[in-house]
C-alpha positions as CSV (number, residue, x, y, z in Angstrom):
1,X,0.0,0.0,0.0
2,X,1.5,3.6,-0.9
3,X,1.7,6.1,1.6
4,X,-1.7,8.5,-0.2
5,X,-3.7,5.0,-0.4
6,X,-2.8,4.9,3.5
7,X,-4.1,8.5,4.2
8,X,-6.8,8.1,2.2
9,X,-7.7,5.0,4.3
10,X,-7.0,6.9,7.8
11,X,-9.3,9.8,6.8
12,X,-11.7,7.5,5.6
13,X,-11.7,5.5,8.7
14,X,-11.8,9.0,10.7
15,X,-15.1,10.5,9.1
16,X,-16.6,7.3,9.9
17,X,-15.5,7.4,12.8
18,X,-16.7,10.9,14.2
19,X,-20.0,11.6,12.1
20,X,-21.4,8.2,11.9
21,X,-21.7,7.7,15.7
22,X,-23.1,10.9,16.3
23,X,-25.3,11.0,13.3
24,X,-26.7,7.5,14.1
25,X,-26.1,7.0,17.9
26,X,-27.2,10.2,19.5
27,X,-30.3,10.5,21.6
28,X,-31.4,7.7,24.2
29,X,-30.0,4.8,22.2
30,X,-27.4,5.2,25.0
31,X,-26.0,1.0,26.4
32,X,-28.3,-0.3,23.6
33,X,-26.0,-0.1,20.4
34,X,-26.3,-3.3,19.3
35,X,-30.5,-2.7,19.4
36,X,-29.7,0.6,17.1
37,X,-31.4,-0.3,13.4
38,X,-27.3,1.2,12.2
39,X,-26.0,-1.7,14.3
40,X,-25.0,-4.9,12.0
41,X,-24.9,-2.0,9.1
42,X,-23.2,1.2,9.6
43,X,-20.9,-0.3,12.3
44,X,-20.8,-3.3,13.8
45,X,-21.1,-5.0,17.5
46,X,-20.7,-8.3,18.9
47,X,-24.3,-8.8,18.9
48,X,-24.8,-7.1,16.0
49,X,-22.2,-8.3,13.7
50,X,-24.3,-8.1,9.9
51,X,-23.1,-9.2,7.0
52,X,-19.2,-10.2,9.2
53,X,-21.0,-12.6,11.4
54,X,-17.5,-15.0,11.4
55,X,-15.6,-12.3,12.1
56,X,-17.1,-10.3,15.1
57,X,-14.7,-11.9,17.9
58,X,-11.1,-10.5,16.6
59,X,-12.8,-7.3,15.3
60,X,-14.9,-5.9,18.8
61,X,-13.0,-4.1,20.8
62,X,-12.3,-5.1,25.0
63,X,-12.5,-2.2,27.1
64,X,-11.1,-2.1,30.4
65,X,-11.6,0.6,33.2
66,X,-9.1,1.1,35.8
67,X,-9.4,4.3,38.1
68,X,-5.5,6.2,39.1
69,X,-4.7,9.2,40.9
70,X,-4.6,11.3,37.8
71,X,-7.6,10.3,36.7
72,X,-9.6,7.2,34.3
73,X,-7.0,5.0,32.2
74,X,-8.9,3.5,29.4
75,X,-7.5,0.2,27.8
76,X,-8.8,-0.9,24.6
77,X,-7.2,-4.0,22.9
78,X,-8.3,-5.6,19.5
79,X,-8.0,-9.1,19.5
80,X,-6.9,-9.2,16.0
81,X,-3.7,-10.1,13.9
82,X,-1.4,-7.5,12.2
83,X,-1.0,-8.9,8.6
84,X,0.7,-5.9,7.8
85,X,-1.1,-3.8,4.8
86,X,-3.2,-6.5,4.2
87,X,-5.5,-7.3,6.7
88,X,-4.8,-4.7,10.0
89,X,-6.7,-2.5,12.3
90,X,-6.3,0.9,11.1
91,X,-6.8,2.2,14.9
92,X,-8.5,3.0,18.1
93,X,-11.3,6.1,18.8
94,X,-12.6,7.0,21.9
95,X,-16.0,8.4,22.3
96,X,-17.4,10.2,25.4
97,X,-21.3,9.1,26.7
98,X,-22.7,11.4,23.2
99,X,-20.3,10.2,21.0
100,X,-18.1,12.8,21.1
101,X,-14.5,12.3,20.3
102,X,-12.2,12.1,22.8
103,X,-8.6,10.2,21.9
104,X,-7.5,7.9,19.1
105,X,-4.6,6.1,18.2
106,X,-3.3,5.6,14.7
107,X,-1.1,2.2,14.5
108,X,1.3,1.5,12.2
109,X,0.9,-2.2,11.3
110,X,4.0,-2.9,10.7
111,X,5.1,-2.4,14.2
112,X,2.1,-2.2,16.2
113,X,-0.7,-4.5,18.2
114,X,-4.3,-3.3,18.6
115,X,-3.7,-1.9,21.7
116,X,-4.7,1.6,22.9
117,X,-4.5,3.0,26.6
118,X,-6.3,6.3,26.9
119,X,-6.1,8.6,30.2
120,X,-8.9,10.8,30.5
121,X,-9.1,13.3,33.8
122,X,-12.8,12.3,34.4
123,X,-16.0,10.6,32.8
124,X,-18.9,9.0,34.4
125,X,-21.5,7.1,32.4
126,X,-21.0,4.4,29.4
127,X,-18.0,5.2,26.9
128,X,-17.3,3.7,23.3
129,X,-14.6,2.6,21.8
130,X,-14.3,1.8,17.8
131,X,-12.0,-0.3,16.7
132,X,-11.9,0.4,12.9
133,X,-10.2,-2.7,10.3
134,X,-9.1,-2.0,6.4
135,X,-11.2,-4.8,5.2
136,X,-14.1,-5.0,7.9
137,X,-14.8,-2.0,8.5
138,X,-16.0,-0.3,12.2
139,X,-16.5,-2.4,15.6
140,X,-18.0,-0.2,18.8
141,X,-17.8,-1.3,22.1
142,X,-19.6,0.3,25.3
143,X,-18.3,0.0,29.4
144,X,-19.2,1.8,32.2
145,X,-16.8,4.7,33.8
């Protein structure tokens, strides 16, 4: 993959990433993503996988929680393999309780895992994570803070 495929690919992933959430998700679909009509179509959930019902369980992302004196960390880790530009998770968003960006982390798959760690001074209520893939496409996950 050239280097203006792979930017076209990141921006890609990043529109998807920040309007289709809020577009689709806003409003008191809150904890129930996977019951959204968008879910198993726009993005994707472990109950909701659509048309990549094989491959929900390396493509949903695990969130862990973990309180520290400076704050929330936030671990997100994507169970999937790194077949470098062929098959790779692009990266890691973090959404507040609306589905307002917080982090992300870009991974180079060459080098990188799917892993993310996000510290955040303070949240309360659910927050998302997307794990987005080159080939099958976005995967949202929801924990409690």
């Amino acid at each position: 993959m050239d280097r203006r495929s792979f930017i076209r690919l990141a921006v890609a992933g990043s529109a998807t990433g920040i309007i289709a959430p809020k577009m689709i998700l806003a409003g008191d679909m809150g904890h129930k993503i996977s019951s959204n009509p968008m879910s198993g179509g726009i993005f994707y959930t472990m109950d909701s996988p659509g048309r990549w019902a094989k491959k929900a369980g390396p493509h949903s992302p695990n969130i862990a929680v973990s309180k520290s004196k400076g704050g929330i960390i936030v671990n997100v880790v994507t169970s999937h393999p790194m077949k470098q530009y062929k098959h790779y998770i692009v990266k890691h968003m973090l959404l507040d309780k609306d589905f307002n960006f917080m982090d992300e982390k870009v991974f180079d798959p060459t080098k990188d895992s799917p892993e993310s760690q996000f510290n955040i001074k303070s949240h309360s209520g659910p927050i998302y994570a997307l794990s987005v893939c080159n080939l099958h496409d976005s995967w949202l996950s929801v924990a409690e803070v």
